[in-house]
C-alpha positions in Angstrom: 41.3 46.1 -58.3 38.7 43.6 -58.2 38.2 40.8 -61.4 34.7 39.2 -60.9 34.1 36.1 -63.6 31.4 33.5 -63.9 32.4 29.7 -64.5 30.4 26.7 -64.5 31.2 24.0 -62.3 31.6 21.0 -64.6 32.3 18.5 -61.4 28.4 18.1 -61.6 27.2 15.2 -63.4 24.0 16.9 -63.8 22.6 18.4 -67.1 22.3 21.5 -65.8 25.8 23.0 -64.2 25.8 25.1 -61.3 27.6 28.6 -62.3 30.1 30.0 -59.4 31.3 33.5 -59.4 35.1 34.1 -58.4 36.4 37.3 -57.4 40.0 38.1 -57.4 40.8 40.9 -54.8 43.5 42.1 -53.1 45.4 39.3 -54.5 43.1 36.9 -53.2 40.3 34.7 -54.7 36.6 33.4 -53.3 34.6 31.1 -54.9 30.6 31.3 -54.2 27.6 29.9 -55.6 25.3 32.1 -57.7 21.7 30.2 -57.7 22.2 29.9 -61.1 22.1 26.6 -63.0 22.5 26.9 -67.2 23.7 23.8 -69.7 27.6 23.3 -70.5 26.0 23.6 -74.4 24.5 27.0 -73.8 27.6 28.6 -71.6 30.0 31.2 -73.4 33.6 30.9 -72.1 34.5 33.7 -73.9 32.2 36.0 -72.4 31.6 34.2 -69.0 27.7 34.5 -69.8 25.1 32.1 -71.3 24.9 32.2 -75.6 21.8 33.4 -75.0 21.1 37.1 -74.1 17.4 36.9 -73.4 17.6 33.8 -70.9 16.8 34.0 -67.7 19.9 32.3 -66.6 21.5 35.8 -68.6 19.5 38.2 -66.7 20.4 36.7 -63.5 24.0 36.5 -63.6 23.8 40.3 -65.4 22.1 41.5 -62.3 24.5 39.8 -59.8 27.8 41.3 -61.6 26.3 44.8 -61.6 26.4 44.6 -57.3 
């Protein structure tokens, strides 16, 4: 089974966070960058998404988890 989850680097001492996507395969787990940058304030840990549904930073990361 593969588990695919979005997470926000907060190493970066930027105001904007780079969001990684992991992948845990096969027992196994990469980490890659998605292009996507989004505020600690506006990121959903719960969900793995940004608060906001209609934000670009949203449809981005919605369009990357459905490849």
């Amino acid at each position: 089974m593969c588990e695919i989850k979005f997470i926000v680097d907060n190493r970066s001492k930027k105001e904007y966070k780079p969001v990684i996507i992991r992948v845990n395969h096969g027992g196994k787990t990469f980490k890659k960058g998605s292009g996507v940058k989004c505020r600690i304030e506006d990121w959903d840990d719960n969900t793995g998404f940004p608060i906001d549904k209609t934000s670009d930073e949203f449809v981005s990361l919605a369009t990357l988890e459905r490849l």
